[in-house]
N, C-alpha and C positions, 0 to 999 in steps of 0.2 A: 491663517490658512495659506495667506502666499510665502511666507517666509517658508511653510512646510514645502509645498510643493516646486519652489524655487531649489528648496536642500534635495527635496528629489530630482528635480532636472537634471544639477550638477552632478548627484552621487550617479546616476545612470552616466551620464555625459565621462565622465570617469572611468564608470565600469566597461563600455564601450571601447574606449582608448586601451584600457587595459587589453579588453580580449583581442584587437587587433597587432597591440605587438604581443601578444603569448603568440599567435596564429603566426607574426612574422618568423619566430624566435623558430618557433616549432621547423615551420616549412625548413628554414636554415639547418637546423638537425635531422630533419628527414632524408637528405641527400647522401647523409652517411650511415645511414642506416641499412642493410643489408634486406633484399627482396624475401628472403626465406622468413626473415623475422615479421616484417611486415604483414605476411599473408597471415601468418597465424595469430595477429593480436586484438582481433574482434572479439568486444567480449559488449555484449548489450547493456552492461548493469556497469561499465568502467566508462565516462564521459564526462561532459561539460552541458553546464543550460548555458544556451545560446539565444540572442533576442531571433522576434520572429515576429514581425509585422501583423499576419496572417494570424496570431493565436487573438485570443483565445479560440477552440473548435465550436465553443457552443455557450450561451449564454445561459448562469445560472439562474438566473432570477426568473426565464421563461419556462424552466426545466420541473414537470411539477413533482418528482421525484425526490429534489433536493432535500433534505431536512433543514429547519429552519437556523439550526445552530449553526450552518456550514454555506449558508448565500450571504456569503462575507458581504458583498456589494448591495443587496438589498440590506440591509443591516446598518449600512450606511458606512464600512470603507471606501474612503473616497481616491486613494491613489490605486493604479491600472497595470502600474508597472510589471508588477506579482505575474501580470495573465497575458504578459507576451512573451516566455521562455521556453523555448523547446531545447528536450533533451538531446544530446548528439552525443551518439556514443563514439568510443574514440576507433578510428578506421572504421568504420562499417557503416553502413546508414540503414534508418526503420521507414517500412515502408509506411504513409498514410492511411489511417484509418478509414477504412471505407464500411460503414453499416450496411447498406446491400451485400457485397462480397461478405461482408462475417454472418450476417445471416442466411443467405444462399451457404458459405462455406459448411456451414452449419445446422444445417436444413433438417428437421427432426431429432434435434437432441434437444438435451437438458443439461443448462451448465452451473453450477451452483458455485457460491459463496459460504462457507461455513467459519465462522470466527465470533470475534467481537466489533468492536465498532468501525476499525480500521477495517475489518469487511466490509460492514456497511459502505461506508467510505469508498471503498473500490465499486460496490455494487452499484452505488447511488452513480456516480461518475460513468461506467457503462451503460444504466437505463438512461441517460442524458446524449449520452454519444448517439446512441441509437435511435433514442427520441427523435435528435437534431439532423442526423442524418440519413432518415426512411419517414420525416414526417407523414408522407401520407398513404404509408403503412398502417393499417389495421393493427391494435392490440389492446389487450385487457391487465389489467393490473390487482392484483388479490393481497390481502394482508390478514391471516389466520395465525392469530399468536407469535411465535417465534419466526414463521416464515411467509417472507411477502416475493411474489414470483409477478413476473413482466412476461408475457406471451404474446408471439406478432403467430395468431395462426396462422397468415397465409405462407409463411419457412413452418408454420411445426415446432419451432424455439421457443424454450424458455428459458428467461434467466433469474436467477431465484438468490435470495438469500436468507440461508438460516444460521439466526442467533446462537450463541454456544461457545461462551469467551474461553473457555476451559477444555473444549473436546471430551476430555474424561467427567466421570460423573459427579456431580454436582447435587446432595443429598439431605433433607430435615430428618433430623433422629432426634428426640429425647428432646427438641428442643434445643437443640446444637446443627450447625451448619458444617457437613460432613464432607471434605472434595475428596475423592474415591480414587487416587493414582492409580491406580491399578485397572478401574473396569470403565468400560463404556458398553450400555443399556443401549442408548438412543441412537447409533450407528445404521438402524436401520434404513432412517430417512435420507441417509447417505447412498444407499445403492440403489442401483438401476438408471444413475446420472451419468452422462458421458463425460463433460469435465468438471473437475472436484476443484477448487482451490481454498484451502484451507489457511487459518491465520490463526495463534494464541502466543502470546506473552505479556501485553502490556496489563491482563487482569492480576498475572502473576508476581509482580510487580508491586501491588499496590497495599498499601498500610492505613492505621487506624482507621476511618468511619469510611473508608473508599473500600478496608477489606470486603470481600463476603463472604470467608471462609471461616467458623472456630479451631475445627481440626482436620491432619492430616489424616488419611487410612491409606494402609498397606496391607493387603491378605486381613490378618486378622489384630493387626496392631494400632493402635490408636497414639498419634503424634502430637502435642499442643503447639510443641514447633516443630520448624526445620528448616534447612537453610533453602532460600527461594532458589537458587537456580539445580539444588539439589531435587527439588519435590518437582519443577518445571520436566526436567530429564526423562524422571521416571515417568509422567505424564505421558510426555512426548512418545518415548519409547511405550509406551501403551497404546498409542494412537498411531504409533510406526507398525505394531504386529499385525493390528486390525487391519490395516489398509493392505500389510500382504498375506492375509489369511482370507481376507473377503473381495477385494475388489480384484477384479479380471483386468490388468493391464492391455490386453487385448482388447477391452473394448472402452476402459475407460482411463482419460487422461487425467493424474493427481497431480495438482502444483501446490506448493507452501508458500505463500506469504512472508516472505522475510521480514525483518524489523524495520517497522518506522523510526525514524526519529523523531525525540522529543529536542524545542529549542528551549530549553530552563534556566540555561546559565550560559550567559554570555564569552566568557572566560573559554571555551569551548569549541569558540572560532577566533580565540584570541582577540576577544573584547572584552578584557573584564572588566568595565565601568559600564557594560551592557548587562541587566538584567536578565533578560528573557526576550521574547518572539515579540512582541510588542513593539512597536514604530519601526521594523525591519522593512525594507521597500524593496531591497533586492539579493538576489542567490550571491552564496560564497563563487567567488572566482577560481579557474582551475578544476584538477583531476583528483583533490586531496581534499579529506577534512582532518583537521590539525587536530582535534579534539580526540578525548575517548571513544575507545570500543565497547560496544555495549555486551555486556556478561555472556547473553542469551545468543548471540551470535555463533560462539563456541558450539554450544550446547545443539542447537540446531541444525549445522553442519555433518555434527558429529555422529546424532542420531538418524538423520537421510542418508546418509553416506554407508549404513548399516542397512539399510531397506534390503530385500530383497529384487524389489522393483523401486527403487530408489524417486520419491515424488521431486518433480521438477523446482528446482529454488528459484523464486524469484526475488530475488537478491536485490532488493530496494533501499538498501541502507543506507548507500555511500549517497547515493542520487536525491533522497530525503534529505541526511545531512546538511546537503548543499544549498536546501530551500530553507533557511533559518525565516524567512518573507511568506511564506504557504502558507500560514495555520491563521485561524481564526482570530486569536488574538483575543481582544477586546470587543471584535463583530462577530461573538456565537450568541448562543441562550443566554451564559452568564456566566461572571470571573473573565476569566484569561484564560485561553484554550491555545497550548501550545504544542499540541500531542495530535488535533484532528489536523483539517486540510479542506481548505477553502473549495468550493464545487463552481465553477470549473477552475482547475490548478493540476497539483502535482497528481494524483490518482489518477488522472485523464494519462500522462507516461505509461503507468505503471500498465492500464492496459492497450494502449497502445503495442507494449511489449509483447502483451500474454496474446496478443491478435499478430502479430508477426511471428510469436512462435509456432501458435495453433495454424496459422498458412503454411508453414515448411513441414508439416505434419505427410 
Protein backbone atom coordinates (compact mmCIF):
# COMPACT_ATOMS: atom_id res chain seq x y z
CA UNK A 1 0.00 0.00 0.00
CA UNK A 2 2.95 2.66 0.53
CA UNK A 3 4.73 1.87 -2.55
CA UNK A 4 1.12 2.50 -4.22
CA UNK A 5 0.37 5.65 -2.69
CA UNK A 6 4.00 6.85 -2.84
CA UNK A 7 3.50 5.98 -7.10
CA UNK A 8 0.44 8.27 -6.51
CA UNK A 9 2.19 11.17 -4.82
CA UNK A 10 4.83 11.31 -7.48
CA UNK A 11 2.25 10.72 -10.58
CA UNK A 12 0.17 13.87 -9.05
CA UNK A 13 3.41 15.67 -8.14
CA UNK A 14 4.11 15.37 -11.96
CA UNK A 15 0.83 16.03 -13.21
CA UNK A 16 0.95 19.34 -11.29
CA UNK A 17 4.34 20.37 -12.90
CA UNK A 18 2.95 19.62 -15.97
CA UNK A 19 -0.22 21.82 -15.79
CA UNK A 20 1.76 24.59 -14.59
CA UNK A 21 4.01 24.95 -17.49
CA UNK A 22 1.10 24.18 -20.15
CA UNK A 23 -0.59 27.43 -18.06
CA UNK A 24 2.95 29.07 -18.61
CA UNK A 25 3.33 28.06 -22.26
CA UNK A 26 -0.36 29.01 -22.89
CA UNK A 27 -0.29 32.56 -21.13
CA UNK A 28 3.01 33.11 -23.50
CA UNK A 29 0.58 32.44 -26.69
CA UNK A 30 -2.15 34.42 -25.36
CA UNK A 31 -0.43 37.78 -25.97
CA UNK A 32 -0.58 37.11 -29.66
CA UNK A 33 -3.65 36.03 -29.89
CA UNK A 34 -6.17 38.70 -31.22
CA UNK A 35 -9.15 40.25 -28.67
CA UNK A 36 -11.96 39.33 -31.40
CA UNK A 37 -10.98 35.63 -31.22
CA UNK A 38 -10.68 35.53 -27.60
CA UNK A 39 -14.16 36.80 -26.92
CA UNK A 40 -15.68 34.23 -28.87
CA UNK A 41 -13.93 30.85 -27.69
CA UNK A 42 -15.95 30.00 -24.59
CA UNK A 43 -17.26 26.82 -25.17
CA UNK A 44 -18.33 24.99 -21.58
CA UNK A 45 -17.86 21.28 -22.86
CA UNK A 46 -13.89 22.38 -24.47
CA UNK A 47 -11.45 22.53 -21.04
CA UNK A 48 -9.04 21.15 -18.74
CA UNK A 49 -9.65 19.22 -14.96
CA UNK A 50 -7.72 21.29 -12.79
CA UNK A 51 -6.71 20.24 -9.02
CA UNK A 52 -8.92 22.03 -6.45
CA UNK A 53 -8.40 21.65 -2.90
CA UNK A 54 -11.95 22.63 -2.11
CA UNK A 55 -13.47 19.39 -4.06
CA UNK A 56 -14.96 17.07 -3.51
CA UNK A 57 -18.73 19.30 -3.13
CA UNK A 58 -20.15 16.60 -1.06
CA UNK A 59 -19.38 13.27 0.37
CA UNK A 60 -20.58 10.15 -1.11
CA UNK A 61 -20.71 7.81 1.53
CA UNK A 62 -23.12 10.31 3.49
CA UNK A 63 -25.27 10.82 0.41
CA UNK A 64 -28.18 8.29 0.91
CA UNK A 65 -29.05 8.37 -2.65
CA UNK A 66 -25.84 6.95 -3.88
CA UNK A 67 -26.30 3.39 -5.45
CA UNK A 68 -24.07 1.07 -3.76
CA UNK A 69 -22.16 0.18 -6.98
CA UNK A 70 -21.02 3.85 -7.39
CA UNK A 71 -19.50 4.87 -3.41
CA UNK A 72 -16.38 3.98 -4.87
CA UNK A 73 -14.87 5.19 -1.35
CA UNK A 74 -17.14 3.25 0.93
CA UNK A 75 -16.31 0.23 -1.30
CA UNK A 76 -13.07 0.73 -0.06
CA UNK A 77 -10.84 2.89 -2.84
CA UNK A 78 -8.37 4.17 -0.93
CA UNK A 79 -6.64 6.92 -3.07
CA UNK A 80 -8.49 10.77 -3.05
CA UNK A 81 -6.77 11.94 -5.85
CA UNK A 82 -9.93 11.07 -8.47
CA UNK A 83 -12.10 13.85 -5.97
CA UNK A 84 -10.10 16.96 -6.21
CA UNK A 85 -10.47 17.89 -10.01
CA UNK A 86 -12.46 20.56 -11.26
CA UNK A 87 -13.56 21.18 -14.69
CA UNK A 88 -12.29 24.56 -16.14
CA UNK A 89 -13.50 25.20 -19.39
CA UNK A 90 -11.10 27.00 -21.56
CA UNK A 91 -11.73 31.10 -21.33
CA UNK A 92 -14.85 31.19 -19.42
CA UNK A 93 -15.59 30.23 -16.00
CA UNK A 94 -18.76 28.02 -14.30
CA UNK A 95 -20.40 29.66 -11.73
CA UNK A 96 -20.63 27.40 -8.12
CA UNK A 97 -23.23 25.37 -7.56
CA UNK A 98 -25.43 26.66 -5.11
CA UNK A 99 -28.65 24.25 -4.06
CA UNK A 100 -30.72 27.13 -2.65
CA UNK A 101 -30.30 29.33 -5.84
CA UNK A 102 -31.26 26.06 -8.13
CA UNK A 103 -34.11 25.44 -6.10
CA UNK A 104 -35.45 28.96 -5.51
CA UNK A 105 -34.38 29.35 -9.37
CA UNK A 106 -36.51 26.60 -9.91
CA UNK A 107 -39.39 27.00 -7.67
CA UNK A 108 -42.42 24.78 -8.82
CA UNK A 109 -41.18 22.83 -11.64
CA UNK A 110 -40.38 19.34 -12.50
CA UNK A 111 -37.11 18.33 -13.84
CA UNK A 112 -36.58 15.00 -14.93
CA UNK A 113 -33.94 12.46 -16.04
CA UNK A 114 -35.04 10.03 -18.75
CA UNK A 115 -32.23 7.50 -19.93
CA UNK A 116 -30.28 4.62 -18.77
CA UNK A 117 -27.93 4.33 -16.04
CA UNK A 118 -25.77 7.09 -17.00
CA UNK A 119 -28.94 8.92 -16.14
CA UNK A 120 -29.18 7.58 -13.08
CA UNK A 121 -25.74 8.60 -12.77
CA UNK A 122 -26.39 12.15 -13.29
CA UNK A 123 -29.61 11.98 -11.12
CA UNK A 124 -27.85 10.33 -8.26
CA UNK A 125 -25.15 13.01 -8.34
CA UNK A 126 -27.86 16.15 -8.29
CA UNK A 127 -30.00 14.48 -5.38
CA UNK A 128 -26.35 14.49 -3.48
CA UNK A 129 -25.54 18.17 -4.48
CA UNK A 130 -28.90 19.13 -3.16
CA UNK A 131 -28.88 16.92 -0.23
CA UNK A 132 -25.38 18.55 0.70
CA UNK A 133 -26.22 21.85 0.01
CA UNK A 134 -30.05 22.62 1.64
CA UNK A 135 -29.41 20.10 4.29
CA UNK A 136 -32.04 21.36 6.34
CA UNK A 137 -34.40 21.56 3.70
CA UNK A 138 -37.44 19.63 3.92
CA UNK A 139 -37.81 16.59 1.32
CA UNK A 140 -39.41 13.20 0.45
CA UNK A 141 -38.07 10.70 -1.70
CA UNK A 142 -40.33 8.02 -3.66
CA UNK A 143 -39.35 5.04 -5.85
CA UNK A 144 -42.51 3.52 -7.92
CA UNK A 145 -40.96 1.02 -10.45
CA UNK A 146 -39.10 2.83 -13.30
CA UNK A 147 -39.30 6.23 -11.42
CA UNK A 148 -37.84 7.47 -8.32
CA UNK A 149 -38.58 11.42 -7.81
CA UNK A 150 -36.67 13.76 -4.69
CA UNK A 151 -39.16 16.71 -3.75
CA UNK A 152 -38.08 19.59 -1.26
CA UNK A 153 -41.72 20.91 -1.06
CA UNK A 154 -41.00 23.94 0.48
CA UNK A 155 -39.48 25.32 -3.61
CA UNK A 156 -42.36 23.02 -5.14
CA UNK A 157 -39.24 21.03 -7.03
CA UNK A 158 -38.98 17.75 -8.06
CA UNK A 159 -36.34 16.03 -9.32
CA UNK A 160 -37.12 12.79 -10.89
CA UNK A 161 -35.80 9.96 -12.79
CA UNK A 162 -37.16 7.72 -15.09
CA UNK A 163 -35.74 4.55 -16.43
CA UNK A 164 -35.83 4.04 -20.33
CA UNK A 165 -32.28 3.00 -21.75
CA UNK A 166 -33.90 2.92 -25.36
CA UNK A 167 -36.53 6.06 -25.43
CA UNK A 168 -38.36 4.07 -28.13
CA UNK A 169 -40.39 1.00 -27.36
CA UNK A 170 -39.24 -1.75 -25.99
CA UNK A 171 -41.78 -4.91 -26.48
CA UNK A 172 -42.64 -9.06 -25.57
CA UNK A 173 -44.28 -10.73 -28.55
CA UNK A 174 -44.34 -14.26 -29.30
CA UNK A 175 -41.84 -14.75 -26.96
CA UNK A 176 -39.32 -12.60 -28.81
CA UNK A 177 -37.96 -9.27 -27.30
CA UNK A 178 -39.11 -6.65 -29.93
CA UNK A 179 -37.35 -2.78 -29.80
CA UNK A 180 -39.85 -0.72 -31.83
CA UNK A 181 -37.67 2.08 -33.74
CA UNK A 182 -40.20 3.54 -34.83
CA UNK A 183 -42.92 4.29 -31.99
CA UNK A 184 -42.93 5.44 -28.54
CA UNK A 185 -46.12 4.50 -26.26
CA UNK A 186 -44.76 5.71 -23.04
CA UNK A 187 -44.00 9.54 -23.81
CA UNK A 188 -46.67 10.44 -21.83
CA UNK A 189 -44.73 10.43 -18.53
CA UNK A 190 -42.54 12.87 -20.28
CA UNK A 191 -45.01 15.77 -20.47
CA UNK A 192 -46.09 18.44 -18.19
CA UNK A 193 -42.16 18.47 -16.97
CA UNK A 194 -40.44 21.66 -17.29
CA UNK A 195 -36.91 20.31 -17.84
CA UNK A 196 -36.43 17.15 -19.77
CA UNK A 197 -32.77 15.71 -20.07
CA UNK A 198 -32.67 12.84 -21.93
CA UNK A 199 -29.76 10.11 -22.47
CA UNK A 200 -29.59 6.50 -24.78
CA UNK A 201 -26.65 4.94 -26.37
CA UNK A 202 -24.71 2.80 -24.31
CA UNK A 203 -27.79 0.12 -24.26
CA UNK A 204 -27.38 0.26 -28.04
CA UNK A 205 -24.26 -0.77 -27.88
CA UNK A 206 -24.35 -3.78 -26.25
CA UNK A 207 -23.99 -7.65 -27.34
CA UNK A 208 -24.42 -11.31 -26.41
CA UNK A 209 -26.07 -11.89 -22.72
CA UNK A 210 -25.77 -7.81 -22.11
CA UNK A 211 -28.22 -7.60 -25.39
CA UNK A 212 -31.93 -7.21 -24.50
CA UNK A 213 -33.19 -6.91 -27.80
CA UNK A 214 -34.05 -10.33 -30.38
CA UNK A 215 -35.36 -8.13 -33.21
CA UNK A 216 -35.48 -4.96 -34.75
CA UNK A 217 -39.18 -3.35 -36.08
CA UNK A 218 -39.84 -0.82 -38.46
CA UNK A 219 -43.56 -0.08 -39.63
CA UNK A 220 -44.32 -3.46 -40.41
CA UNK A 221 -40.97 -5.25 -41.03
CA UNK A 222 -39.33 -7.39 -38.80
CA UNK A 223 -35.11 -7.19 -38.73
CA UNK A 224 -32.91 -10.06 -36.99
CA UNK A 225 -30.08 -7.57 -37.57
CA UNK A 226 -29.04 -4.45 -38.35
CA UNK A 227 -26.16 -2.28 -38.06
CA UNK A 228 -26.27 -0.68 -34.46
CA UNK A 229 -25.54 2.89 -35.16
CA UNK A 230 -28.03 2.34 -38.11
CA UNK A 231 -31.13 1.18 -35.73
CA UNK A 232 -29.60 3.87 -33.01
CA UNK A 233 -30.51 6.83 -35.79
CA UNK A 234 -33.75 5.72 -36.60
CA UNK A 235 -34.50 5.66 -32.86
CA UNK A 236 -33.23 8.74 -32.14
CA UNK A 237 -34.90 10.49 -34.94
CA UNK A 238 -38.25 8.84 -33.52
CA UNK A 239 -37.64 10.40 -30.31
CA UNK A 240 -36.53 13.70 -32.25
CA UNK A 241 -40.30 14.02 -33.81
CA UNK A 242 -41.95 13.34 -30.61
CA UNK A 243 -40.27 16.02 -28.65
CA UNK A 244 -41.19 18.43 -31.59
CA UNK A 245 -44.65 17.35 -32.09
CA UNK A 246 -45.56 17.29 -28.29
CA UNK A 247 -43.45 19.16 -26.00
CA UNK A 248 -43.96 23.18 -25.95
CA UNK A 249 -40.67 24.63 -26.04
CA UNK A 250 -42.19 27.66 -24.55
CA UNK A 251 -42.56 26.05 -21.43
CA UNK A 252 -40.47 23.24 -21.44
CA UNK A 253 -36.53 23.08 -21.54
CA UNK A 254 -35.08 19.58 -23.59
CA UNK A 255 -31.40 18.65 -23.04
CA UNK A 256 -29.67 15.27 -24.49
CA UNK A 257 -27.17 13.73 -22.68
CA UNK A 258 -24.12 13.31 -24.79
CA UNK A 259 -21.93 10.20 -24.64
CA UNK A 260 -19.91 9.14 -21.80
CA UNK A 261 -16.92 7.57 -22.16
CA UNK A 262 -15.97 4.22 -21.64
CA UNK A 263 -12.00 3.65 -20.35
CA UNK A 264 -11.53 -0.23 -21.79
CA UNK A 265 -8.46 -0.06 -23.49
CA UNK A 266 -5.72 1.68 -22.63
CA UNK A 267 -4.10 2.28 -26.00
CA UNK A 268 -6.69 5.05 -26.18
CA UNK A 269 -4.84 7.48 -24.27
CA UNK A 270 -1.69 6.21 -25.54
CA UNK A 271 -1.08 3.48 -23.01
CA UNK A 272 -1.14 0.52 -24.53
CA UNK A 273 0.43 -1.82 -21.93
CA UNK A 274 -2.64 -0.26 -19.78
CA UNK A 275 -5.58 -2.45 -19.81
CA UNK A 276 -8.44 -0.59 -18.82
CA UNK A 277 -9.78 2.11 -15.88
CA UNK A 278 -8.44 -0.04 -13.22
CA UNK A 279 -5.29 1.59 -10.84
CA UNK A 280 -5.90 5.02 -12.87
CA UNK A 281 -5.43 7.84 -10.13
CA UNK A 282 -5.49 10.66 -12.26
CA UNK A 283 -7.25 12.74 -15.55
CA UNK A 284 -5.57 12.81 -18.96
CA UNK A 285 -3.60 16.13 -19.07
CA UNK A 286 -4.68 19.06 -21.61
CA UNK A 287 -7.68 20.08 -24.03
CA UNK A 288 -7.38 16.66 -26.33
CA UNK A 289 -7.95 13.08 -26.04
CA UNK A 290 -5.61 11.28 -28.45
CA UNK A 291 -7.98 8.31 -28.74
CA UNK A 292 -11.16 7.47 -30.92
CA UNK A 293 -14.39 8.96 -31.71
CA UNK A 294 -17.10 7.33 -30.56
CA UNK A 295 -19.69 6.30 -33.76
CA UNK A 296 -22.81 7.59 -31.99
CA UNK A 297 -21.44 10.92 -31.58
CA UNK A 298 -22.17 11.58 -35.31
CA UNK A 299 -25.41 10.17 -35.20
CA UNK A 300 -26.49 12.39 -32.33
CA UNK A 301 -25.35 15.72 -33.59
CA UNK A 302 -26.91 14.92 -36.63
CA UNK A 303 -30.34 14.08 -35.58
CA UNK A 304 -30.66 17.47 -32.89
CA UNK A 305 -29.31 19.60 -35.44
CA UNK A 306 -32.71 18.38 -37.39
CA UNK A 307 -35.09 19.21 -34.42
CA UNK A 308 -37.35 21.66 -35.15
CA UNK A 309 -36.70 22.95 -31.48
CA UNK A 310 -33.37 21.65 -31.58
CA UNK A 311 -32.81 19.83 -27.61
CA UNK A 312 -29.77 21.43 -25.88
CA UNK A 313 -26.45 18.93 -26.15
CA UNK A 314 -24.66 18.51 -23.33
CA UNK A 315 -21.64 17.60 -24.90
CA UNK A 316 -19.90 15.48 -22.07
CA UNK A 317 -17.62 13.42 -24.17
CA UNK A 318 -14.35 15.09 -24.59
CA UNK A 319 -14.47 16.09 -20.54
CA UNK A 320 -15.35 12.18 -19.63
CA UNK A 321 -12.59 11.10 -21.83
CA UNK A 322 -10.20 12.88 -19.86
CA UNK A 323 -11.27 11.13 -16.43
CA UNK A 324 -9.86 7.62 -17.64
CA UNK A 325 -9.48 7.75 -13.07
CA UNK A 326 -13.70 8.42 -12.49
CA UNK A 327 -15.29 5.10 -12.85
CA UNK A 328 -15.59 2.54 -10.41
CA UNK A 329 -13.28 0.06 -11.31
CA UNK A 330 -12.95 -2.59 -9.14
CA UNK A 331 -15.12 -0.58 -6.14
CA UNK A 332 -18.74 -1.17 -7.70
CA UNK A 333 -21.17 -4.29 -7.23
CA UNK A 334 -19.01 -6.45 -9.31
CA UNK A 335 -16.33 -7.11 -12.18
CA UNK A 336 -14.80 -3.98 -13.39
CA UNK A 337 -16.92 -1.04 -14.13
CA UNK A 338 -15.49 1.22 -16.54
CA UNK A 339 -18.42 2.84 -18.09
CA UNK A 340 -20.31 4.34 -14.62
CA UNK A 341 -18.64 7.09 -12.41
CA UNK A 342 -17.71 7.26 -9.03
CA UNK A 343 -20.51 9.57 -6.83
CA UNK A 344 -19.04 12.23 -5.84
CA UNK A 345 -16.84 12.67 -9.22
CA UNK A 346 -17.23 13.45 -12.69
CA UNK A 347 -21.39 13.67 -12.96
CA UNK A 348 -21.17 16.28 -10.26
CA UNK A 349 -19.51 18.69 -13.77
CA UNK A 350 -21.75 17.43 -15.77
CA UNK A 351 -24.50 19.27 -13.77
CA UNK A 352 -22.68 21.83 -12.50
CA UNK A 353 -23.07 22.68 -16.19
CA UNK A 354 -26.81 22.08 -16.89
CA UNK A 355 -27.28 24.59 -13.51
CA UNK A 356 -25.13 27.36 -15.29
CA UNK A 357 -27.06 26.99 -18.24
CA UNK A 358 -30.63 26.72 -16.64
CA UNK A 359 -29.20 30.32 -14.71
CA UNK A 360 -28.70 32.33 -18.12
CA UNK A 361 -32.06 30.98 -18.98
Amino acid sequence: MFKTTLRTAFAAIFFLLTILISQAHDNGKGTRRSRSRQSNECNLFKGSWIMDPSYPIYNGSECPFVDSGLNCQKNGRDDTMYLKFRWQPHRCALASFSGKRFLRRNRGKKIMFVGDSLSSNQWQSLACMLYHSVPSTKHTFTREGPLSNLSFPEYGVSVMYLKNGFLVDLVVEKESRVLKLDSISRGGKWEGVDVLIFNSYHWWTHSGSLQTWDYYQVGEEIYKDMGRMEAYKIALTTWAKWVDSNINPNKTRVFFQGISAIHDEGKDWNEPNVRNCQGQTLPIHGLHFPGKRYPGQHVVKGVLVKMKNPAYLLDITLLTQLRKDGHPSIYGDEGRDCSHWCLAGVPDTWNQILYNILLKK
